[in-house]
C-alpha positions in Angstrom: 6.0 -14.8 5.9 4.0 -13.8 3.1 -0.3 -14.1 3.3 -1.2 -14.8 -0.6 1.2 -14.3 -3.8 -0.1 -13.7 -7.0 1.4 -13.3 -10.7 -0.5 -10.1 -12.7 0.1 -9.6 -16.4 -0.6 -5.8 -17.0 0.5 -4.0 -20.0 3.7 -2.2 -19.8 1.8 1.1 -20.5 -0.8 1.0 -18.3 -4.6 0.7 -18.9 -6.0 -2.5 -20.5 -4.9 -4.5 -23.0 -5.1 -3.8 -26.6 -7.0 -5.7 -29.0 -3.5 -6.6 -31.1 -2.3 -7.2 -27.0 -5.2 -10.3 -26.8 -5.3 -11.3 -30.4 -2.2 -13.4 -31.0 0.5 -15.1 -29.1 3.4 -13.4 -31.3 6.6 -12.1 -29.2 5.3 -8.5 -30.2 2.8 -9.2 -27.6 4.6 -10.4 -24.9 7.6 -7.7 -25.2 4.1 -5.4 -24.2 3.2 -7.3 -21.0 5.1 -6.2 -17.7 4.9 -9.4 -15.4 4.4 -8.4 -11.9 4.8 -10.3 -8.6 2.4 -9.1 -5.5 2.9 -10.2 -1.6 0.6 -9.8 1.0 2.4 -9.4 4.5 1.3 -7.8 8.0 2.6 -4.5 8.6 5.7 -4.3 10.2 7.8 -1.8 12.1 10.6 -1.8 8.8 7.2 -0.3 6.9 7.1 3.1 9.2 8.5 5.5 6.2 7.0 3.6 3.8 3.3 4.3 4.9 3.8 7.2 6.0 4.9 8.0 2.5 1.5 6.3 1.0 -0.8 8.2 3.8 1.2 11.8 2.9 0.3 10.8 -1.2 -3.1 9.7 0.4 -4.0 12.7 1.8 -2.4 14.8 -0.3 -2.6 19.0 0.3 -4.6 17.9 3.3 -1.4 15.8 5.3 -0.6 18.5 7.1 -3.9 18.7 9.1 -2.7 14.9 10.4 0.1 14.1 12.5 0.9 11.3 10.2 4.1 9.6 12.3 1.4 9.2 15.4 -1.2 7.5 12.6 1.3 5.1 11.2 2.5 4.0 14.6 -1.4 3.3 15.0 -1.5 1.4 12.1 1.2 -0.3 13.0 0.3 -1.1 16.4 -2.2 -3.7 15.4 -0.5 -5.4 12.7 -2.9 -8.7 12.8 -5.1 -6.0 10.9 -4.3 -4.9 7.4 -2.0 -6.3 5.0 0.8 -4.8 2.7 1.6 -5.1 -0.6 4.8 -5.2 -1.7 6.9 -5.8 -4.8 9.9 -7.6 -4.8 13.0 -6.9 -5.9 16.3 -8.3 -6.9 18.7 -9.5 -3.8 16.7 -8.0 -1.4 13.9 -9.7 0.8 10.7 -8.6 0.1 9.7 -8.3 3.5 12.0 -5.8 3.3 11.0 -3.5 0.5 8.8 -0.4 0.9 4.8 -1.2 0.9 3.7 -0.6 -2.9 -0.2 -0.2 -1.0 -1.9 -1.1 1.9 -5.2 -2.1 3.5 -5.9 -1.3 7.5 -8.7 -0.5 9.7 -8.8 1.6 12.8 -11.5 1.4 15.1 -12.6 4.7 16.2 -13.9 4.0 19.2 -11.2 1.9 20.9 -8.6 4.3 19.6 -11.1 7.3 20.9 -8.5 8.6 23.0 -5.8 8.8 20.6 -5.0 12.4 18.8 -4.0 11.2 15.7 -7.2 8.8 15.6 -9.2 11.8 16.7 -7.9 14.3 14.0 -8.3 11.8 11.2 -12.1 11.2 12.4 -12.6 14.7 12.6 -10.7 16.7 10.4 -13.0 20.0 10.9 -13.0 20.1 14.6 -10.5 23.0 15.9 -8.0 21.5 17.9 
């Protein structure tokens, strides 16, 4: 079940809106706006790949210092904190679709004895 939905006008390019984007209502203007629907849901097991896909882009070059399966499984094991952001799409639930972002936080002292927890709170320390 979703937390909040919300309706965003961006335009389709990116960026903000021009000032011929705001100035009339013509249909020039709304062929350049790219409606978008947002829901908020807990994370779920069905979002494993999908954030460990967004932590890999997160941490970019740098992934490889993380185990990132044993980080996702500790974001997912507390899934009454964070929310994801998905996008739906045509004939498929969006519950189901892979998380377009996501918002978490991990306690780093409860979670002191975990490796993953450990790496991620100190990258520099030799292992």
């Amino acid at each position: 079940m979703p937390k909040r939905k919300k309706v965003v006008a961006a335009p389709a390019g990116g960026g903000r809106p021009s000032s011929k984007d705001t100035g009339s209502s013509s249909e020039d203007d709304n062929a350049s706006l790219l409606d978008v629907e947002f829901e908020w849901f807990d994370p779920q097991e069905i979002d494993f790949h999908g954030l460990k896909l967004l932590l890999r882009q997160l941490f970019d070059v740098d992934a490889d210092l993380f185990d990132l399966s044993a980080l996702t499984s500790l974001i997912l094991s507390q899934p009454l904190l964070g929310s994801t952001v998905k996008v739906p799409e045509d004939g498929v639930a969006t519950n189901m679709t892979d998380p377009f972002a996501f918002l978490t936080v991990l306690n780093l002292h409860t979670h002191r004895v975990s490796r993953s927890a450990f790496a991620f709170a100190h990258p520099l320390h030799p292992r």
